[in-house]
MMTF fields as JSON, N, C-alpha, C and O atoms, coordinates in Angstrom:
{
  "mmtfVersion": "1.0.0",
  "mmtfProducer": "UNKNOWN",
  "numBonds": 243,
  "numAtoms": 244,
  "numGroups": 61,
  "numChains": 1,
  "numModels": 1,
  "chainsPerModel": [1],
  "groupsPerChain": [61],
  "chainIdList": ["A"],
  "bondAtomList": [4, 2, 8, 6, 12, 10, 16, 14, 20, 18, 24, 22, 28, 26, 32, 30, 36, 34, 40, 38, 44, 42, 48, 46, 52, 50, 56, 54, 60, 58, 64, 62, 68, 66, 72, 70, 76, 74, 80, 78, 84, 82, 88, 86, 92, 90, 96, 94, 100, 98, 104, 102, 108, 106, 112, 110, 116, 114, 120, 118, 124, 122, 128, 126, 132, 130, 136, 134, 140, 138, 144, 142, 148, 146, 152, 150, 156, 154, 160, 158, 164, 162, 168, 166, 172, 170, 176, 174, 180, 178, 184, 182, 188, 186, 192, 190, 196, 194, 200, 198, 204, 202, 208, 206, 212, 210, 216, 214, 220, 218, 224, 222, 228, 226, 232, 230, 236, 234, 240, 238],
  "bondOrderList": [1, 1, 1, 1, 1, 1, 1, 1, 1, 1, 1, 1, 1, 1, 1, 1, 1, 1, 1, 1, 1, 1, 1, 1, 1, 1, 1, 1, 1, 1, 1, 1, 1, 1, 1, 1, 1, 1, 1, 1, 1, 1, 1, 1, 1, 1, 1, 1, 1, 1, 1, 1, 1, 1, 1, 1, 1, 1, 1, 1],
  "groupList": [{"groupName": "UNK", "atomNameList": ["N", "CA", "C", "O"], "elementList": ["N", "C", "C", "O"], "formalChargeList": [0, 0, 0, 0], "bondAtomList": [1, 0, 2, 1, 3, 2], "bondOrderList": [1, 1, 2], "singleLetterCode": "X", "chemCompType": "L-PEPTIDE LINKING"}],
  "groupTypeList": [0, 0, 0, 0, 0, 0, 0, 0, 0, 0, 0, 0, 0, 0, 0, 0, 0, 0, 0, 0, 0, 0, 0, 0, 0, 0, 0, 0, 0, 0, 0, 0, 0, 0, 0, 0, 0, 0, 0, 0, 0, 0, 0, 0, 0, 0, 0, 0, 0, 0, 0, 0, 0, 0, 0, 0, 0, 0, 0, 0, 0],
  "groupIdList": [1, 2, 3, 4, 5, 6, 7, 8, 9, 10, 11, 12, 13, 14, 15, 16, 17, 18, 19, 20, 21, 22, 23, 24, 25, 26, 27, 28, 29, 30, 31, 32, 33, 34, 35, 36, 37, 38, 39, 40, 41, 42, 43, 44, 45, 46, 47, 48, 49, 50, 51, 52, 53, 54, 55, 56, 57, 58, 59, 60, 61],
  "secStructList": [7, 7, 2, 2, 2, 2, 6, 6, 6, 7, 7, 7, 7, 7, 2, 2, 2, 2, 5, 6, 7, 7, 7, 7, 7, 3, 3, 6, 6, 3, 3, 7, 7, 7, 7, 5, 7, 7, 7, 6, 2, 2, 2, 2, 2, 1, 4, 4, 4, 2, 2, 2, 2, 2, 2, 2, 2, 2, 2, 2, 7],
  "xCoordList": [-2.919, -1.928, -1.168, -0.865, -0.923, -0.046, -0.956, -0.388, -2.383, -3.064, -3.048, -3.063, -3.021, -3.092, -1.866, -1.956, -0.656, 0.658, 0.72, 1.138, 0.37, 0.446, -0.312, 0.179, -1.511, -2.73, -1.787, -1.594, -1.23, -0.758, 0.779, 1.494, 1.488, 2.677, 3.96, 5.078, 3.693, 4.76, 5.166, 4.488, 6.566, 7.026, 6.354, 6.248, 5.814, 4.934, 6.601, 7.783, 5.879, 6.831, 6.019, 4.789, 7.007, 6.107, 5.692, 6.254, 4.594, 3.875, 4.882, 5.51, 5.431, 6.67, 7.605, 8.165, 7.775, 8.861, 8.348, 8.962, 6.871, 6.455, 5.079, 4.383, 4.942, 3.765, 4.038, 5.226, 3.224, 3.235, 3.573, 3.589, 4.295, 5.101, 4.012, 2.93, 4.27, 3.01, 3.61, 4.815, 2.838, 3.301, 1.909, 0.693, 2.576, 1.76, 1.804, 2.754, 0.42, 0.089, -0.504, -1.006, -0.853, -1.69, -2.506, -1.829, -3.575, -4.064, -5.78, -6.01, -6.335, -7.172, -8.195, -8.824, -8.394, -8.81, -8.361, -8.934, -7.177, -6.164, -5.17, -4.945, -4.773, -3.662, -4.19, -5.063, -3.418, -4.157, -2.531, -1.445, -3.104, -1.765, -2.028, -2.823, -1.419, -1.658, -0.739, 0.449, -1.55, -0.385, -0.866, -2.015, 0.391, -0.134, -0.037, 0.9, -1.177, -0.783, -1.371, -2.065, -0.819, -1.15, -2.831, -3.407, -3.425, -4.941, -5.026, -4.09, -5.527, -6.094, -5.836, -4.952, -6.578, -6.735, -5.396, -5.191, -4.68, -2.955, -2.656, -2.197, -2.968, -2.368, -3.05, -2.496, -4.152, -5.051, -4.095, -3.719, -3.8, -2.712, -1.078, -0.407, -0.693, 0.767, 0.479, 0.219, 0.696, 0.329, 1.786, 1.45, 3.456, 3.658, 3.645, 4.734, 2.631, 2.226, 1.422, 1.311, 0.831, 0.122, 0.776, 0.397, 2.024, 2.58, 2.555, 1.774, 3.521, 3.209, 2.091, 2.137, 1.202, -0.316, -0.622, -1.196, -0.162, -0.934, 0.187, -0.009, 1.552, 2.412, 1.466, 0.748, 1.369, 0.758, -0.646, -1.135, -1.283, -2.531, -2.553, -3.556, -0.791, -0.798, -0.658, -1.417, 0.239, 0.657, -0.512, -0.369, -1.697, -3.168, -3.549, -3.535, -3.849, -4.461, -3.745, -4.247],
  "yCoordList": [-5.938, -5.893, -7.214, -7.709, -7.667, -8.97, -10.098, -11.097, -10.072, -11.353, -10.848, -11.819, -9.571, -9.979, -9.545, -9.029, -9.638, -10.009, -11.319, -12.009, -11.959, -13.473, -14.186, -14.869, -13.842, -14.243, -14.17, -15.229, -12.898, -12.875, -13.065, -12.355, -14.336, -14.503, -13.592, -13.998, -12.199, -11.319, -11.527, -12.263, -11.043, -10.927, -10.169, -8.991, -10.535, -9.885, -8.875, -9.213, -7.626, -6.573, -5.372, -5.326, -4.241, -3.808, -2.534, -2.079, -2.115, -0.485, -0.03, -0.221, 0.612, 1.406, 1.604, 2.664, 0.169, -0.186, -0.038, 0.402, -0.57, -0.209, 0.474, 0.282, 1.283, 2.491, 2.977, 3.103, 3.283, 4.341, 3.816, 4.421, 2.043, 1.471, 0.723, 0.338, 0.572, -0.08, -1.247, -1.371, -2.161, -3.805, -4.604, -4.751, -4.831, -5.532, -7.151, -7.89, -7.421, -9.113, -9.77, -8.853, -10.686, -11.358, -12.628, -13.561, -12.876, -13.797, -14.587, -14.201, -15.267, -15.593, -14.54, -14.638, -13.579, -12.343, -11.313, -10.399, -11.581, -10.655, -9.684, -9.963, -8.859, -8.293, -6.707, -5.842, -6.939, -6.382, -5.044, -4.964, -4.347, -3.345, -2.981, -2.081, -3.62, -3.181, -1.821, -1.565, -1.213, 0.107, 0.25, 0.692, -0.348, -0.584, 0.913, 1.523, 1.663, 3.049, 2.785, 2.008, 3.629, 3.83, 4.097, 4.689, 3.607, 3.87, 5.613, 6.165, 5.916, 8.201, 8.177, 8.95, 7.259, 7.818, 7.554, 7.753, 7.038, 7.066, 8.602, 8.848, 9.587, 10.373, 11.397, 12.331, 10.924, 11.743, 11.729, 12.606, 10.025, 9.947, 10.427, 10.914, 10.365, 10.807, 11.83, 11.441, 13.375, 14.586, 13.813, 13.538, 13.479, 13.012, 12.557, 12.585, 11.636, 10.806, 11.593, 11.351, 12.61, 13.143, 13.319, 12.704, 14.433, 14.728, 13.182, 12.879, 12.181, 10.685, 10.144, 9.548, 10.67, 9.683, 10.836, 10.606, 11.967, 12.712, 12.594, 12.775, 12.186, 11.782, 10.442, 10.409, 9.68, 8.033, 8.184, 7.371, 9.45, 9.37, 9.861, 9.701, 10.824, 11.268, 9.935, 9.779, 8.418, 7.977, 6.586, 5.801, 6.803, 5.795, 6.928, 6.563, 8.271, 8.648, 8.789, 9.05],
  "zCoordList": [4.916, 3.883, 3.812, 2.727, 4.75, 4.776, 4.289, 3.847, 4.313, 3.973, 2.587, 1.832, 1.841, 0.373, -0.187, -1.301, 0.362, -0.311, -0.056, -0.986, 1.116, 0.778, -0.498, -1.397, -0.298, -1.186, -2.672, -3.269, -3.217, -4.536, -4.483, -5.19, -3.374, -3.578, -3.423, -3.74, -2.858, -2.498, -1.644, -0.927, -1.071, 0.463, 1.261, 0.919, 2.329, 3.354, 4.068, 4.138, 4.458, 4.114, 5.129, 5.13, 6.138, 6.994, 6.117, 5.122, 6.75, 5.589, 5.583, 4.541, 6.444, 6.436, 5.408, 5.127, 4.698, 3.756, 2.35, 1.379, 2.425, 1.011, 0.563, -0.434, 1.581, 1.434, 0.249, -0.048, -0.504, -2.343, -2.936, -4.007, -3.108, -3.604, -4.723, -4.281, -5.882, -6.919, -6.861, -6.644, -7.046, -7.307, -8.383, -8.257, -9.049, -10.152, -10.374, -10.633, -10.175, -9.917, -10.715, -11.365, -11.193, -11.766, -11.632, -11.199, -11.843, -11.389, -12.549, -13.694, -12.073, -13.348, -13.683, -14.737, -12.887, -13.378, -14.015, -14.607, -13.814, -15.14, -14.2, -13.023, -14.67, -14.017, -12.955, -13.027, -12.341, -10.883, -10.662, -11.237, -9.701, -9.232, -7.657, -7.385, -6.74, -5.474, -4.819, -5.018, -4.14, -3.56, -2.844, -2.853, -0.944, 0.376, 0.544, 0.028, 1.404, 2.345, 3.969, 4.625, 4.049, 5.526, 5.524, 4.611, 6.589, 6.741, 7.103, 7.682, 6.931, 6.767, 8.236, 8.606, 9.399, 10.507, 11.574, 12.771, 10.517, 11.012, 11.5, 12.615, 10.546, 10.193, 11.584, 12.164, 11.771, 13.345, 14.615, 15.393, 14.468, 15.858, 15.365, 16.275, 14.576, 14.475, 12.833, 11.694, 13.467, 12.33, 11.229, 10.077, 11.677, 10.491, 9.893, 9.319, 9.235, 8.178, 7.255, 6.053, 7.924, 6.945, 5.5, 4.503, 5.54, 4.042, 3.453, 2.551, 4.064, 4.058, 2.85, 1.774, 3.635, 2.911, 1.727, 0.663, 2.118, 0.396, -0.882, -2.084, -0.096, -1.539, -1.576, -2.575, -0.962, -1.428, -2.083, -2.868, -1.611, -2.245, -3.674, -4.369, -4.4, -5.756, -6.182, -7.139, -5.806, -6.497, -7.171, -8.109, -6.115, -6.391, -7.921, -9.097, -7.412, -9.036, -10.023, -11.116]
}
């Protein structure tokens, strides 16, 4: 996550802070929308992330 908020000029920022969070970029391919989450197998080692990752997973579809 931190190499492609650098890559598109954002503040590198911990998951924590901006998990589900949409951010919209642009670049010579045209306009892009990143939304950092937690990786799934977070949610194996610590059960609370789970609710966590399925609000983040309504806000990708």
């Amino acid at each position: 996550m931190q190499y492609i908020f650098k890559k598109f000029g954002l503040k590198p920022e911990k998951i924590s802070l901006v998990h589900g969070k949409v951010f919209e970029v642009s670049n010579l391919t045209g306009n892009r929308k990143i939304i950092p989450l937690y990786h799934p197998s977070t949610a194996i080692y610590n059960p609370n992330i789970k609710e966590v990752l399925l609000r983040d997973f309504k806000v990708v579809k």
